[in-house]
C-alpha positions as a printed Julia matrix, in Angstrom:
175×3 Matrix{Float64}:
  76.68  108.17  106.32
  76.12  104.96  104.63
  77.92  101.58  105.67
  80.07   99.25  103.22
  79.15   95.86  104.22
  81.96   94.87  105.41
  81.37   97.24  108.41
  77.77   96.15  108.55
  78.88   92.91  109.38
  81.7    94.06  111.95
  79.25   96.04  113.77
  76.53   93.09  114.12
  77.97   92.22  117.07
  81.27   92.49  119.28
  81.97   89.06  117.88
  81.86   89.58  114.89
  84.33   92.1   114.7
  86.52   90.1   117.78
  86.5    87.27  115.01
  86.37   88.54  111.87
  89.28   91.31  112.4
  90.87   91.65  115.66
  91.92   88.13  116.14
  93.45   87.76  112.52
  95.39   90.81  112.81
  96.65   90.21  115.74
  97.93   86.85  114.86
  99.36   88.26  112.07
 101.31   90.73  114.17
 102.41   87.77  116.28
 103.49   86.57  113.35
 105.56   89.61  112.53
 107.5    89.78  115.42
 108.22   86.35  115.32
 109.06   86.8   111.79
 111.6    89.77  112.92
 113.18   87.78  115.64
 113.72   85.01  113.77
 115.71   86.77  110.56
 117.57   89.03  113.42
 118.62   85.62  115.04
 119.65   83.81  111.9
 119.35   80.96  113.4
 118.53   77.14  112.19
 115.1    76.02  111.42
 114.58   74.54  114.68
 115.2    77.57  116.85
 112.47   78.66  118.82
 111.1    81.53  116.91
 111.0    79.6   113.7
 108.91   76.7   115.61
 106.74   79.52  116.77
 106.66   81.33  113.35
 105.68   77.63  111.84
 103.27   76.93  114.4
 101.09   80.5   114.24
 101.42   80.28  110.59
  99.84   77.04  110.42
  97.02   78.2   112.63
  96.41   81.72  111.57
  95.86   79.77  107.72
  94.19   77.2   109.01
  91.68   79.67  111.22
  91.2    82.15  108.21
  90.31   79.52  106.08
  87.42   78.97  107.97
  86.83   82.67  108.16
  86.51   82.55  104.48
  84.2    79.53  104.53
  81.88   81.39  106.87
  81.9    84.35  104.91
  81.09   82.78  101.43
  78.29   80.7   103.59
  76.72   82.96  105.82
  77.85   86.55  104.66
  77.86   86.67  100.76
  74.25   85.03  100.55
  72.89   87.22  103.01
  74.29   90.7   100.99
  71.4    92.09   98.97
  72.92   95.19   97.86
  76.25   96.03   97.14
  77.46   99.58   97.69
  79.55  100.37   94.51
  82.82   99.45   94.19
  84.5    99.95   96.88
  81.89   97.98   98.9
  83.2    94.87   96.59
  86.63   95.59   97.05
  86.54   95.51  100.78
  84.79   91.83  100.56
  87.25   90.35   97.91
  89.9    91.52   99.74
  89.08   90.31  102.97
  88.43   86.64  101.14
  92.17   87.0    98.45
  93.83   87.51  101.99
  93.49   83.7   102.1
  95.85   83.14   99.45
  99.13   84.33  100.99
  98.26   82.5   104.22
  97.93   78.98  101.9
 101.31   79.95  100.67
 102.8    80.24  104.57
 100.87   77.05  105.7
 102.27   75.33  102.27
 106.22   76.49  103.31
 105.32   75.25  107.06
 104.58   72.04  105.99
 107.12   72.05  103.7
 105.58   71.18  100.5
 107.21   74.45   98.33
 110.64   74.85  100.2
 111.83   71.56  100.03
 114.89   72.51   97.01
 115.18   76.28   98.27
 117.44   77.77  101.19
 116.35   78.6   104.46
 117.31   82.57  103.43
 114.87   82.31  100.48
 112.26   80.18  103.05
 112.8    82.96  105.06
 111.82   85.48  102.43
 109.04   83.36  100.68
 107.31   83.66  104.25
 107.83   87.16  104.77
 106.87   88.0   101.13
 103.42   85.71  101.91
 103.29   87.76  105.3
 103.39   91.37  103.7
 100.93   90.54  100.8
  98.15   89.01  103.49
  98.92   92.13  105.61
  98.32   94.38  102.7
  95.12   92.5   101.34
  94.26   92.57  105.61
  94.63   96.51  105.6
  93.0    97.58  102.03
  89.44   95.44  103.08
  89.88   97.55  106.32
  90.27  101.01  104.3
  87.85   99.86  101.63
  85.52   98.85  104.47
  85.23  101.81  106.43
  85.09  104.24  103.18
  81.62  105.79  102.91
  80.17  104.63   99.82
  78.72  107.89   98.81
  82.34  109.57   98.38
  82.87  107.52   96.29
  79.68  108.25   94.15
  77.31  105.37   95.2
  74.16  106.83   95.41
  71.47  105.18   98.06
  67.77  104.55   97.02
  66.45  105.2   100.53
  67.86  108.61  102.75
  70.13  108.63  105.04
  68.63  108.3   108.53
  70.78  110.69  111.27
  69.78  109.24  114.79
  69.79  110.98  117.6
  70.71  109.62  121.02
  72.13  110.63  124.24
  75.16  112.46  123.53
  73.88  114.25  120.91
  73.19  118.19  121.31
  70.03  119.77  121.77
  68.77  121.81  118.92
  67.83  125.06  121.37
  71.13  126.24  122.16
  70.16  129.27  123.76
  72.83  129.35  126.79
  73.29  132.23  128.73
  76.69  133.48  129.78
């Protein structure tokens, strides 16, 4: 099975994939349930879960930002070979994920809501929310696709290692 590089560069190291995936999901879960409590509460802009809705907004775009800079420094420049399309797709969506997150840190410092309601704040931020979850989610399917079902066809063979776990070719038991 071949790799997209997207999960090339996950599996490089524990890091990598602590970094590159688990923590922005997770903030962006946090930022979720925030989101829920805080258009459940109905509250003013200075209740609690809005401060902590602004406040993870503003660092989850602020930390994926850099993610992005990394990636177009280190990662793209180091990719030699794309595997088709869906290889690409994975990549560009991990980096267009950006986008929505510039639109939440943008309402959190309140340069776009300044003439607009806190109910259509509200829904500006979840709307950014949803589309950087969904850009999130399709690198992570597009990612983990092997790029020979999708038709990409590899130069070299596939290598199959074997390694502890694996079963022994002689499987003459006797019961």
């Amino acid at each position: 099975m071949l790799m997209t590089n997207y999960m090339k560069l996950l599996g490089q190291s524990i890091y990598h994939l602590t970094f590159l995936m688990v923590l922005p999901m997770l903030l962006a879960e946090l930022l979720v349930a925030t989101e829920i409590f805080s258009l459940l509460k109905r509250d003013d802009s200075s209740s609690l879960w809005h401060i902590v809705k602004r406040y993870l907004g503003r660092f989850l775009a602020t930390y994926y930002t850099a993610l992005v800079l990394y990636i177009f420094i280190a990662v793209l420049p180091d990719i030699q070979m794309w595997r088709g399309w869906v290889d690409r797709y994975a990549i560009w969506c991990l980096i267009s994920a950006v986008i929505p997150l510039w639109g939440l840190l943008l309402l959190s410092l309140k340069k776009i809501n300044s003439k607009i309601s806190n109910n259509q704040c509200n829904w500006l931020h979840a709307i950014f929310l949803v589309t950087y979850l969904i850009l999130g989610h399709l690198a992570m399917i597009f990612g983990m696709t092997n790029p020979e079902w999708i038709g990409y066809k590899s130069n070299t063979p596939t290598v199959i290692q074997h390694g502890p776990g694996v079963m022994p070719n002689n499987m003459n038991m006797k019961m």
